[in-house]
N, C-alpha and C positions, 0 to 999 in steps of 0.2 A: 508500439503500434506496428503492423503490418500492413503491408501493400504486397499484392499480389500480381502485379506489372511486372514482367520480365524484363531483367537485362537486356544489352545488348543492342540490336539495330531496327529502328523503327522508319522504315521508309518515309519521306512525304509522298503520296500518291499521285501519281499523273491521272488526270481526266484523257482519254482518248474523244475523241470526237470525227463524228461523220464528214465525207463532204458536204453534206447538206448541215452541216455546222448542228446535226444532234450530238447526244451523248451514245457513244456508242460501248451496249452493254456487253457483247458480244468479245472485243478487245476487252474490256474490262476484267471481265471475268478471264481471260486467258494472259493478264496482266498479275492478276491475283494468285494466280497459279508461277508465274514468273516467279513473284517474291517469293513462293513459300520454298521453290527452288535453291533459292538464294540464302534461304536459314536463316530467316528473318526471326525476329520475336514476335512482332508486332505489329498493324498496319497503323498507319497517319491517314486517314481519308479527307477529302474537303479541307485542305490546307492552301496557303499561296501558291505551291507547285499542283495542287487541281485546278487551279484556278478562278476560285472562290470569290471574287470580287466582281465575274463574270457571268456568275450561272445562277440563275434564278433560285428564288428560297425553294421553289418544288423542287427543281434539279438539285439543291445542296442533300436536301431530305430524303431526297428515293438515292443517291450514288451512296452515302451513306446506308441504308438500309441495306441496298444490293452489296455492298461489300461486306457487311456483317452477316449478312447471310448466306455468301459463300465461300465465306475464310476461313471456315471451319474452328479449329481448336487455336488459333491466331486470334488474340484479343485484338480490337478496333475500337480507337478513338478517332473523334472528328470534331470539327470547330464550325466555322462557317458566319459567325455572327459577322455581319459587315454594315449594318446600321448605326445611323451616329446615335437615334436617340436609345436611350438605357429601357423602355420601354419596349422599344421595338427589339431590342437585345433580348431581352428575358423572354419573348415569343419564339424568334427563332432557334433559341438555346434548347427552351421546353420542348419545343417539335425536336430538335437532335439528340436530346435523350430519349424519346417516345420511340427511335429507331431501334433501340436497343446496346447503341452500342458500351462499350465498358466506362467507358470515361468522355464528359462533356468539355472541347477544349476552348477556354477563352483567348482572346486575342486583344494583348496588353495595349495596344496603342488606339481600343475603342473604347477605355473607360475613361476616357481624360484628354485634350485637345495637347498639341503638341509643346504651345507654352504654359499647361499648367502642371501645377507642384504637384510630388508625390502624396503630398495631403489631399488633395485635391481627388487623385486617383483611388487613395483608400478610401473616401468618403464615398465613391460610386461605386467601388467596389463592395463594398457595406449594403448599399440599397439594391445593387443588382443581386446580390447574394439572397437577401429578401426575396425576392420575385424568382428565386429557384428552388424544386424540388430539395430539400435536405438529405432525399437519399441520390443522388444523382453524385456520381463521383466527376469531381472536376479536375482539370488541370492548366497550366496556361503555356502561349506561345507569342516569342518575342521577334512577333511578325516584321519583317522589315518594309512593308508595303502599308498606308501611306508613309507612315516616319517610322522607326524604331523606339520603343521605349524599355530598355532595359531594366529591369529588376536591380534593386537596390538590394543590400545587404538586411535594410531593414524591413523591404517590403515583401522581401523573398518571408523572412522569419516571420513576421505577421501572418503571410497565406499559410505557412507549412505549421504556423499555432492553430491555426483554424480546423486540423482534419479531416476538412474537405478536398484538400487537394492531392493528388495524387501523380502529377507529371508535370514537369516543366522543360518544355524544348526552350534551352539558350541557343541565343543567336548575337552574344555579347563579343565574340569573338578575342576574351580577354580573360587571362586565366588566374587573376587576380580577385574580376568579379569571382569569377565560377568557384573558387575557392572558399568566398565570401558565403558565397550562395550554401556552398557543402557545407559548410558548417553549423550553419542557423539550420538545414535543414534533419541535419545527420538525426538518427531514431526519430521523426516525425513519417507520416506518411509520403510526403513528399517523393519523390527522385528526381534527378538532374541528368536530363539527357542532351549530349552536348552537339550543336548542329557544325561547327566548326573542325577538321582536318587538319588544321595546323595546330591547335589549342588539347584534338582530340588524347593523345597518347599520356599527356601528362593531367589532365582531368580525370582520367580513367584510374590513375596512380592516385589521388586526391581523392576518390571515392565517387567520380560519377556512374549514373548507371549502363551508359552507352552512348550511342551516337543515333541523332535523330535532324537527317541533310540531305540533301539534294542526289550527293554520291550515291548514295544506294539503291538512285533509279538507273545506275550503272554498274557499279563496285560493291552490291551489299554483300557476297558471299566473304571477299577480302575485306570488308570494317567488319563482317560476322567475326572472323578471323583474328584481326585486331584485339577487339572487346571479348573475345573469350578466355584466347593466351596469352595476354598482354602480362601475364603476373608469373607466369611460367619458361615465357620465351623473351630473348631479346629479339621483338620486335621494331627495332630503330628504324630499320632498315625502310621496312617495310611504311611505318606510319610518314618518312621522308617523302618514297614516291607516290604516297597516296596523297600525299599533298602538295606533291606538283600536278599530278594528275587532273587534280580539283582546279587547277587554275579553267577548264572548260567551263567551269560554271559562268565566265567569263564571258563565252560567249554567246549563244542563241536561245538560250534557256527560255524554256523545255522544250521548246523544238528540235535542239539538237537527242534530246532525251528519247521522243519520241524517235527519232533517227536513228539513236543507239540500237536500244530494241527492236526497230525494222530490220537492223540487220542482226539481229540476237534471232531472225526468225517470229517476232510475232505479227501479227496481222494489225498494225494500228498505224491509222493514216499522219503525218507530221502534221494534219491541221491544230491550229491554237485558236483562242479567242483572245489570250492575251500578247500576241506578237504574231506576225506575218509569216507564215512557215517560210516562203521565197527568200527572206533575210538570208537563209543555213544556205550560202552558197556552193561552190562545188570545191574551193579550199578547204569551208570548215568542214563540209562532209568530210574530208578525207582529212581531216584531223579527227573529227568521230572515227572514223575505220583504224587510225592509230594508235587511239586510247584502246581499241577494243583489241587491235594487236596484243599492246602492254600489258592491258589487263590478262587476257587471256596466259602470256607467258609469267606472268605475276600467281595467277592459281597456280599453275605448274610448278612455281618454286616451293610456296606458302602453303599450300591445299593439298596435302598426299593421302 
């Protein structure tokens, strides 16, 4: 089988937004340009870091469209299903593949309540598979918002039997699953793109396909970096402080994100819908302004 999904780093997307709490397309589109800056492969749109739990099913469906439309030679996938019932799932799934983009991404912890069994999840997953397009490339993401549901070693193998899937953002943060994961997956359509920094260097050695995390609305040129010469260079070094670096996600997330990039120069205001921009006090700004120090003398070593 072949998949035509590139390696490497696949940003989650920030929504920017207005002060009058629209979606501002304007930032977007010069956000879009940001990444490709950054030597991305690939965009994530309508993920938890857009903040998809927020934005109405019209807003999930035109940021989506807008970004496939001006990403140019950059494949885009997007998710956005946040309805509990499976019904309602397979509507908003069918509109996000109508956008065009390459791949339709499901979000593991809407097919099954938080105490039911992985049997339980395959059987909804069965029937929603039903009610999708067959040519519609799918793939999934181990959202951590409301609960996390991690892919199992058998339930990873069951999707990557099916041929329908095509991308799997982990967010298992365990490199025993993801190992599990590679394997059931390996010559299926499948790939494993791994959202964790600490787990990332040695997953990449194990056969994953990249990194697909929050860093890359910061650092994607140095995880480009990583995931390219990881096989050629001793990058120790490097995968160390990109994983202390990560510890920001710790704090104002995406606010601070948005924060990075006001001072990377783009035009997009710190407003959220999912957190209080006021939270990114004038500390943690100036912890933003020292990541982006680090960063910056970090290209300098790594980036020649």
């Amino acid at each position: 089988m072949e998949n035509h999904f590139p390696g490497g780093v696949w940003p989650v997307m920030l929504t920017p937004f207005t002060e009058d709490n629209k979606v501002d397309y304007a930032a977007l589109e010069e956000l879009i340009e940001w990444y490709r800056g950054e030597g991305v492969s690939g965009l994530f749109a309508v993920c938890q870091s857009s903040e998809m739990f927020y934005l109405s099913l019209e807003e999930r469906v035109q940021i989506a469209r807008f970004v496939k439309q001006k990403a140019g030679n950059l494949p885009v996938i997007a998710s956005g299903h946040i309805s509990d019932r499976l019904e309602d799932q397979a509507q908003e799934l069918c509109l996000m593949g109508e956008t065009g983009v390459d791949a339709v991404i499901l979000i593991t912890n809407r097919l099954a309540a938080k105490e039911d069994s992985d049997q339980v999840w395959l059987k909804n997953l069965e029937r929603l598979l039903e009610k999708l397009p067959e040519d519609i490339k799918l793939g999934f993401y181990e959202c951590p918002y409301p609960y996390k549901r991690v892919l199992s070693k058998e339930m990873a193998g069951w999707c990557a039997d099916t041929g329908r899937f095509y991308f799997l953002k982990d967010t298992s943060c365990d490199i025993e699953n993801i190992k599990d994961k590679l394997e059931v997956c390996r010559g299926t359509n499948l790939k494993v793109y791994n959202a964790n920094t600490a787990t990332l260097l040695e997953s990449l050695r194990a056969g994953a396909a990249g990194y697909s995390g929050v860093m890359a609305n910061m650092q994607g040129s140095l995880y480009r970096k990583l995931c390219e010469d990881y096989a050629s260079e001793d990058l120790t070094g490097l995968s160390d402080r990109l994983t202390i670096c990560a510890l920001i996600e710790r704090q104002v997330y995406p606010v601070n994100a948005k924060f990075y990039l006001q001072e990377e120069g783009l035009h997009m205001q710190t407003c959220c819908r999912v957190r209080d921009a006021g939270e990114l006090n004038r500390t943690a700004m100036e912890e933003v302004r020292m990541l982006r120090r680090i960063t910056q003398r970090m290209k300098e070593e790594y980036i020649r």
